[in-house]
C-alpha positions in Angstrom: 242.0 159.3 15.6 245.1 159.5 18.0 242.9 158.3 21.2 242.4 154.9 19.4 245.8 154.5 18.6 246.6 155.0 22.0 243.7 152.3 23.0 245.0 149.8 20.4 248.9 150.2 21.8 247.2 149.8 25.2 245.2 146.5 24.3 248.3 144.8 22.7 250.3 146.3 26.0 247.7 144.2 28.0 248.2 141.1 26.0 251.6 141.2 26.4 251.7 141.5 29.9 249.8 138.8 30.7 251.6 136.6 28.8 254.7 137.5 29.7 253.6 136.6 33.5 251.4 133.5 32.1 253.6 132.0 30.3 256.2 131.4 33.5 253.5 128.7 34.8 254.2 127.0 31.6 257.8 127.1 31.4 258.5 126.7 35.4 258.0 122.6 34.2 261.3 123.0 32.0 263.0 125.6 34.3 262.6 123.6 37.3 264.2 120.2 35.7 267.1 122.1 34.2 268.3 123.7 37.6 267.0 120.8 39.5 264.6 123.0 41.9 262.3 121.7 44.6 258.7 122.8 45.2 259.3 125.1 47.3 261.8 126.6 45.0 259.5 127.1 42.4 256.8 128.4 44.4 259.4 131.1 45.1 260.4 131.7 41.5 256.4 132.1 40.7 255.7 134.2 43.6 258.5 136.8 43.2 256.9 138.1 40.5 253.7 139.0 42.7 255.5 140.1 45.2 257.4 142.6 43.0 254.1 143.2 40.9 252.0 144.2 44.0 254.9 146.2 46.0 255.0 148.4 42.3 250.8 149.3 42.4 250.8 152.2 44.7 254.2 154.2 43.6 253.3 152.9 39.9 250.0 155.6 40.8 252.2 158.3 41.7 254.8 158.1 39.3 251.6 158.2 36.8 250.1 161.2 38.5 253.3 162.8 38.8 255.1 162.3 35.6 252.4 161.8 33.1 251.2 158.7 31.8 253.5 158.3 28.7 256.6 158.7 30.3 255.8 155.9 32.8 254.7 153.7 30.1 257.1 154.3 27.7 259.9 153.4 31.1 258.0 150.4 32.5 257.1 148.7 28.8 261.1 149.0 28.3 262.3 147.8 31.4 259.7 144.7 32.0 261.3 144.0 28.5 264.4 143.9 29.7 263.7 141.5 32.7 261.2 139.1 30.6 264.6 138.6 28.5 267.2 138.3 31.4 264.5 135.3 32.7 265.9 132.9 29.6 269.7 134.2 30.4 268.6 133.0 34.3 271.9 131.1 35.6 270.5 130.1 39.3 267.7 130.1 41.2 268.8 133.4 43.0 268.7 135.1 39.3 265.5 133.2 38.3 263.8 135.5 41.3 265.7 138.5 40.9 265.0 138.4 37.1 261.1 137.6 38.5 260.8 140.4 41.2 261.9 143.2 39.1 259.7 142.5 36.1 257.3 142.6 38.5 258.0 146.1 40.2 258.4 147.3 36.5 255.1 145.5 35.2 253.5 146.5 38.2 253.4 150.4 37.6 251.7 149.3 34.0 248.2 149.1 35.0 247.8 152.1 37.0 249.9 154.2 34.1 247.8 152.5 31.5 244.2 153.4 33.2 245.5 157.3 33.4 246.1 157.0 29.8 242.5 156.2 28.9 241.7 159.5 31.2 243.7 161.6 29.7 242.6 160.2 26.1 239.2 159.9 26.3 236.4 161.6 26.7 234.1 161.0 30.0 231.0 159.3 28.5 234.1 157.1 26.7 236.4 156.0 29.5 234.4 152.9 30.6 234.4 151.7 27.1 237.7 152.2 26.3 239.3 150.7 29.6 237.0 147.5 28.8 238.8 147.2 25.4 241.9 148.1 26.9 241.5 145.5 29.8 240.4 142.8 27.0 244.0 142.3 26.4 244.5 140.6 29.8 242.0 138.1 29.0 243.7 137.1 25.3 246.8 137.7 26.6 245.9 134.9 29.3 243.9 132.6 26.4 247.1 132.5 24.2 249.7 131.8 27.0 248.7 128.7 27.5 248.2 127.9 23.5 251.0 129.9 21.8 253.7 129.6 24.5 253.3 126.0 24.9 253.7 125.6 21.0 256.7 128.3 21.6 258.1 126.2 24.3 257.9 122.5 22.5 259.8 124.4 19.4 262.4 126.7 20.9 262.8 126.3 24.5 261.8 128.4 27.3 264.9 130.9 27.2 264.4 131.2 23.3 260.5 132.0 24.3 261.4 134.0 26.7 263.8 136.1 24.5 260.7 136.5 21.9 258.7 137.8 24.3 261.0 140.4 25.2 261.0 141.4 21.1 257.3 142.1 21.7 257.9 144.1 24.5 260.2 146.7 22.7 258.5 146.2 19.5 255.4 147.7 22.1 257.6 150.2 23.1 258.7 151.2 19.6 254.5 151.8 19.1 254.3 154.0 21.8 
């Protein structure tokens, strides 16, 4: 039926999410040697994200509420793309957390638009199933970081990887 359609678009939404922001502690080892960045600089790079993820929560709610699940989805799935690739076209350190911030505003909104989906999709006595299948796709997501983007990285680079995962990312929004 169309609800589990909408739980498996959700799932794979999950696993890319989480490797799109895993996959940054992996590559920050190549990134920080090509632009020559301190510790502290990196710290900033990796905490950008956060920053931008967490400031996103609350008005990623709203937007939900007010405009409907789908919509928000369909706007934040597109956009994250968009910065997960601008990451591997990163010129500077200034960009690098730029890039970082804003895919985590836009990544942000995902959770709380993603969790109104399942309500709106599925029945009561479903919802806590579905948002545990749904919410599965962090934890894979966060598994193959570590194994696939590694392999990704030794073989392409981390701007080719990062490119790749932006391809995910709109092939997901193509799904929706």
């Amino acid at each position: 039926s169309n609800r589990y359609w909408v739980l498996f678009i959700l799932l794979l939404g999950w696993v890319i999410a989480s490797m799109d922001r895993a996959v940054m502690s992996i590559a920050v080892i190549p990134i920080t040697s090509d632009f020559s960045l301190s510790a502290s600089s990196t710290g900033v790079i990796l905490s950008s994200f956060f920053l931008g993820y967490a400031l996103s929560q609350i008005p990623g709610g709203y937007l939900a509420d007010r405009f409907g699940s789908r919509r928000v989805l369909l706007v934040v799935v597109i956009t994250w793309s968009v910065f997960t690739g601008l990451t591997g076209l990163a010129w500077s350190l200034a960009s690098l957390i730029v890039f970082r911030f804003l895919f985590g505003i836009f990544e942000g909104s995902f959770p709380a638009a993603s969790s109104l989906s399942i309500a709106e999709n599925f029945p009561l006595q479903q919802r806590a199933r579905a948002k545990t299948v749904m919410l599965l796709g962090s934890g894979i997501g966060l598994i193959g970081a570590p194994i696939i983007g590694a392999a990704v990285l030794e073989a392409i680079g981390w701007r080719l990887m990062f490119a790749i995962l932006a391809l995910c990312g709109i092939a997901l929004f193509l799904l929706f």
